[in-house]
C-alpha angles and dihedrals in degrees: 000000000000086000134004110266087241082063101038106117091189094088118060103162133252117353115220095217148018098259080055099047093053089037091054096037086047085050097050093042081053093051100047081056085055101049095048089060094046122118093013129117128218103275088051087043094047098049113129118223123226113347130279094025109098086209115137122148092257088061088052082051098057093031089063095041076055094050097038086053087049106043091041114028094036115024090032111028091029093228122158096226125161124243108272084229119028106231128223094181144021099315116353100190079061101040095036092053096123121172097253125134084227092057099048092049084049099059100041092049093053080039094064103026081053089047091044087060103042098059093036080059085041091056104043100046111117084223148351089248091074107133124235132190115242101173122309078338135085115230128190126235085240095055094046094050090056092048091048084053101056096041077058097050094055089049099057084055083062099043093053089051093053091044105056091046090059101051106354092255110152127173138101 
């Protein structure tokens, strides 16, 4: 187990709502990414998965800040924000993931300041029912957290794989 289920801040209970219940299920989903980085340098960090994938979980790290900063700055908030890494592929926050101190810093860093954002929006929305713009379409918050939940569970997925295959840690 990567804590002991005493210490194990993902599960707070029973939620009252259902803003509470997505903002608590998108935490946890945040924090077991979290988890499944934790106590790795950069070159572990780094690693890529299966050639050819570019996939590591610093690239996971940097693919959901850019997410976070999507589904909240710009469908939500309406901002016109520029991508955190310029991409040149498919994804550049994947494929640019390269095993330096600096990097790392760097993700984690947009990772946090993107999360900070997005459930202070959360929790000031007057409702859940608040309209975004994916797109030529309107989305609601509550579309887009479920949605957000679901892009972070895959990636935990990911990130359990990766991270077995660096060390051998597995656990939720």
């Amino acid at each position: 187990m990567f804590v002991p289920p005493e210490e194990d801040s993902r599960f707070d209970g029973p939620c009252a709502d259902e803003r509470s219940v997505l903002a608590n299920q998108l935490r946890n989903h945040r924090l077991t990414l979290e988890l499944k980085c934790g106590g790795l340098d950069a070159e572990q960090l780094a690693q890529r998965s299966v050639p050819p994938s570019t996939l590591s979980l610093l690239g996971l790290v940097r693919h959901v800040a850019e997410r976070e900063r999507h589904w909240f700055r710009r469908t939500m908030a309406g901002k016109d924000v520029s991508r955190i890494w310029p991409t040149s592929g498919v994804d550049g926050a994947l494929d640019g993931a390269v095993a330096d101190p600096a990097m790392v810093e760097q993700a984690w860093t947009a990772w946090r300041r993107e999360i900070v954002f997005a459930e202070r929006f959360v929790a000031e929305a007057p409702s859940l029912d608040v309209r975004g713009h994916r797109g030529d379409r309107m989305v609601l918050l509550r579309e887009l957290l479920v949605d957000a939940i679901g892009e972070y569970a895959r990636h935990v997925g990911h990130a359990d794989l990766l991270r077995e295959r660096i060390d051998g840690r597995v656990g939720r």
